[in-house]
C-alpha positions as CSV (number, residue, x, y, z in Angstrom):
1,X,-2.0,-1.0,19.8
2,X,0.4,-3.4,17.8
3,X,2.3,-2.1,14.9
4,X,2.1,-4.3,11.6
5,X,5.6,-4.4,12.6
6,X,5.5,-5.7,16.0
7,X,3.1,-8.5,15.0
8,X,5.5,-9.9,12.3
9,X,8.2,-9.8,14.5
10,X,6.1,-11.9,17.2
11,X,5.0,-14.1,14.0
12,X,8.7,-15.0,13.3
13,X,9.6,-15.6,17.1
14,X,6.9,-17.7,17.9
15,X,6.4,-19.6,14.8
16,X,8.4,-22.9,13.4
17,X,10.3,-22.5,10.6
18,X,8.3,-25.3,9.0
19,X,4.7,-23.2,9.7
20,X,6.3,-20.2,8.0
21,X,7.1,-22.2,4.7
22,X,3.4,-23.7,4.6
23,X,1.9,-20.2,5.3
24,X,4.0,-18.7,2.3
25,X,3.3,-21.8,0.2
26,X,-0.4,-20.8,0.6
27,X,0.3,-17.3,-0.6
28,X,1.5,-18.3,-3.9
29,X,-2.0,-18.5,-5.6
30,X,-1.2,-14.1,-5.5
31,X,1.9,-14.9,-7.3
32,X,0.1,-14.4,-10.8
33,X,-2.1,-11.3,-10.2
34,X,-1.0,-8.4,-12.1
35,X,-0.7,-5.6,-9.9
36,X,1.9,-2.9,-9.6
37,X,5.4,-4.1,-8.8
38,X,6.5,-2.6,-4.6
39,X,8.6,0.0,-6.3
40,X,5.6,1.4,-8.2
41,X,3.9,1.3,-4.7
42,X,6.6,3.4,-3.1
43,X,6.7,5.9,-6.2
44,X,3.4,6.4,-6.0
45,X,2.9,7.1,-2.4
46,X,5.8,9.6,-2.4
47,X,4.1,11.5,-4.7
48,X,0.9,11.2,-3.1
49,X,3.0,12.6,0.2
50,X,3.9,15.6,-2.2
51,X,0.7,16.5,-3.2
52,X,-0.4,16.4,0.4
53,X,2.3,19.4,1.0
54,X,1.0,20.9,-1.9
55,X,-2.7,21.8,-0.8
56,X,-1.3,24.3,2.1
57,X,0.5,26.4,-0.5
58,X,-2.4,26.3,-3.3
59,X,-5.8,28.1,-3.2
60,X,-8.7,26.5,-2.1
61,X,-10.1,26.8,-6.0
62,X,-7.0,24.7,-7.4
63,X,-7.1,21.9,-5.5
64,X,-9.7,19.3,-5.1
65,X,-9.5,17.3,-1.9
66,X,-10.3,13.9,-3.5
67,X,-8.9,11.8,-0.8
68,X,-11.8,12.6,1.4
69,X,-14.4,11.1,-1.6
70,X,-15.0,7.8,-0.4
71,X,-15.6,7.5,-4.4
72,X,-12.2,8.5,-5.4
73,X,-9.3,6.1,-6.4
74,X,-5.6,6.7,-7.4
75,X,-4.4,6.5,-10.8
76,X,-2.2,3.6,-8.7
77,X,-5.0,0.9,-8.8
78,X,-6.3,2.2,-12.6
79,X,-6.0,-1.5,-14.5
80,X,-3.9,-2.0,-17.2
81,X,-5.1,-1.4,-20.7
């Protein structure tokens, strides 16, 4: 299986530089969503990595295993009030 990785390297080979400018023209329509910046991303997925770590040292009682609630969502994708 193909990495995220692999494929946009292939993307970039194999595409003209004038069909990578109209692909990211089309992309700008996302340019006004308010969402979290990348950094906020990065933060907030470190954290999550900590927490991970976190449930082998705690009891069973402390620590509620949300992430396998198909309900549950991170405080990440909360909207801004």
């Amino acid at each position: 299986m193909e990495t995220m990785l692999d494929r946009l390297k292939k993307y970039f080979e194999n595409t003209s530089n004038e069909q990578v400018m109209k692909d990211w023209k089309q992309t700008e329509k996302y340019d006004e969503i308010d969402s979290p910046s990348i950094e906020t991303f990065i933060r907030e997925s470190k954290l999550l990595i900590e927490v991970g770590k976190l449930e082998e040292t705690l009891p069973p009682e402390n620590f509620i295993n949300n992430f396998e609630n198909p309900n549950f969502s991170s405080d990440f994708f909360l909207p801004k009030i």
